[in-house]
Residue, then its C-alpha position, 0 to 999 in steps of 0.5 A: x500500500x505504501x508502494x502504491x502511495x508514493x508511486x502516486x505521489x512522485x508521478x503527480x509530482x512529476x506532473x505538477x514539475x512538468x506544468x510549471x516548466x513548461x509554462x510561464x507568466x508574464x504581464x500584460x498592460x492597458x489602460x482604461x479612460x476614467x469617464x468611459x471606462x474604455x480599455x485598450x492593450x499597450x506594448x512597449x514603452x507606450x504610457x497611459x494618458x492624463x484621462x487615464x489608468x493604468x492596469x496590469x495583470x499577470x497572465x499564466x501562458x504554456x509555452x507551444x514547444x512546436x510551434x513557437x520555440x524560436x519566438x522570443x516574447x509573448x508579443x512576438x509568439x502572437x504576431x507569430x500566430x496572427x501571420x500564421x492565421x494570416x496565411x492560412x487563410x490565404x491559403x484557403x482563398x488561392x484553393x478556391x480561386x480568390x486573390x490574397x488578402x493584403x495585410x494592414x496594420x490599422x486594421x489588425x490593430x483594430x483586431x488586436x484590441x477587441x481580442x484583448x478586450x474579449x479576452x479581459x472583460x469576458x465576453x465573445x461577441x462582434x459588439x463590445x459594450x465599451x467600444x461597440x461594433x465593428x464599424x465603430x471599432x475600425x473607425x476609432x482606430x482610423x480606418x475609414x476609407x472602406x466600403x464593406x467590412x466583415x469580422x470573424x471571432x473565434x475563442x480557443x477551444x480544447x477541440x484543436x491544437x493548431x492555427x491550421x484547425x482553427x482556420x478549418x473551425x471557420x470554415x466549417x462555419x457558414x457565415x465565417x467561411x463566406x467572410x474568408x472566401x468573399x470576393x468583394x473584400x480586399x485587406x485584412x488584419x488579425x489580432x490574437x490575445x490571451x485572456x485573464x482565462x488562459x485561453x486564446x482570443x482570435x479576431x480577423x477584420x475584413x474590409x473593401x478598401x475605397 
């Protein structure tokens, strides 16, 4: 019985060892506008401004050895994922005859902020109740010249493992995958997050640049 005990123990042992390893925590920062109450996720040496305050929390994140071994910073570990995403889903359109997407960077960082703020309010939805819709979002960070947009979400799921199945997740969806392969729409960004419930926020804006 003894035996049994402490071979229980040192294998939950190694297991709880393993975890810790294998993971890290690092700090995320943002600032929030004290009369909106409006959220929006900094890097860098960016401050927070007079109108606002500035939060931090701690975010537990487990290192994906395959994929991201090489990357350096948590940053660099999401613009990893988000120009993964981003060819994929190229990848896609070119299989069905669609010119790329082109990439910008107003748009993803539009992307990059309802991630984030998913990812810290806790909600999963195109509307945030802080900084509103799509339009409203691309809008306040300057993309205005567009005739057409679109968005897909998606929350990380323990149902796929890869950015290559979480693209198929959308395109096994009918509204996302008529996003992905419409025709009409010309530039893209995406931005992903990680959440204050360990799990991955993805955003993909579309729009048909004027």
């Amino acid at each position: 019985m003894k035996k049994v005990f402490f071979t229980v123990f040192f294998v939950l042992f190694l297991f709880s060892f393993s975890a810790y390893c294998y993971a890290e925590e690092y700090p995320v920062r943002g600032c929030v506008n004290k009369s909106t109450r409006a959220l929006r996720i900094i890097t860098g040496p960016a401050q927070c401004s007079s109108q606002e305050s500035s939060i931090t929390w701690h975010v537990l994140a487990h290192r994906d050895l395959r994929a991201l071994a090489a990357v350096e910073s948590p940053e660099d570990r999401l613009a990893d994922l988000e120009m993964r995403v981003f060819a994929e889903i190229n990848q896609q359109r070119r299989n069905n005859g669609l010119r790329d997407l082109i990439w910008r960077d107003d748009i993803a960082r539009a992307a990059r902020l309802h991630s984030g703020s998913m990812g810290v309010r806790e909600f999963f939805s195109h509307d945030d109740p802080f900084e509103g819709d799509l339009k409203q979002r691309l809008s306040r960070m300057g993309v205005n010249r567009w005739g057409v947009c679109g968005e897909n979400i998606l929350k990380e799921s323990r149902s796929y493992n890869s950015v290559r199945q979480a693209v198929e997740c959308w395109m096994n969806s009918q509204h996302h995958r008529e996003n992905i392969l419409n025709p009409t729409f010309t530039h893209t960004g995406i931005g992903v997050a990680r959440g204050l419930d360990n799990l991955l926020y993805f955003t993909q804006d579309f729009i048909l640049a004027r």
